[in-house]
N, C-alpha and C positions, 0 to 999 in steps of 0.2 A: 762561109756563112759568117756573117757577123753577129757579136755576142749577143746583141738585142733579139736577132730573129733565134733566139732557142727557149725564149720564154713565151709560153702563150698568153696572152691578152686578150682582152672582150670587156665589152661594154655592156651591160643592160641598166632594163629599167625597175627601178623598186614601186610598189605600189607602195608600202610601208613609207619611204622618205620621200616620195613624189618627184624624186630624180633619175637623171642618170648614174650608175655608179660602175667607173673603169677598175678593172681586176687584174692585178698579176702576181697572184698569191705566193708566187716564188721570192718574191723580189720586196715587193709594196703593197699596200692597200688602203683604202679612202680617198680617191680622184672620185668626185662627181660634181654635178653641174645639171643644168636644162637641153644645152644641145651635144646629143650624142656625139657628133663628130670633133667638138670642141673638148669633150672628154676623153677621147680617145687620141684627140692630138697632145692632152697633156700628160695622160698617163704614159706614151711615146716618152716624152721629152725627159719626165720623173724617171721613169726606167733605166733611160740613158743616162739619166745624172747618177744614181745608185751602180750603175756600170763604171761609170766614170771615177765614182767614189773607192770602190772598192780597186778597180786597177794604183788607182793614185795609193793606195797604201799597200801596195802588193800585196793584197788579199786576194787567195783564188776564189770565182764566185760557186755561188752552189749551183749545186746538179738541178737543172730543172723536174722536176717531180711531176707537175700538173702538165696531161697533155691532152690534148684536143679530143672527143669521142671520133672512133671509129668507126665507118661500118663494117656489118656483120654479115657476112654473106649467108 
């Protein structure tokens, strides 16, 4: 698994800012924008650079904490 896929990610929308705004409270926060898919390509790319950031200084990164709901049988 590569580093990227252990942080969860998601997109919504604010009715409050009238945008989209991308999440990954592990890592980053404040990617938004108008088209959802455009936000989600660059909070992708953000994540990967804070990946990249923290490898480049041998820094271990954090433990992902935020994870997706479950269901509940």
């Amino acid at each position: 698994m590569k580093p990227i896929d252990r942080y969860h990610k998601w997109v919504q929308w604010s009715e409050e800012d009238e945008v989209y705004i991308g999440h990954c409270p592990d890592l980053i926060t404040g990617i938004h924008g108008d088209d959802p898919i455009a936000v989600y390509e660059q909070l992708c790319e953000t994540v990967q650079d804070v990946i990249d950031h923290y490898e480049s200084e041998g820094k271990p990164l954090p433990d992902p904490r935020t994870k997706p709901m479950q269901e509940v049988a």
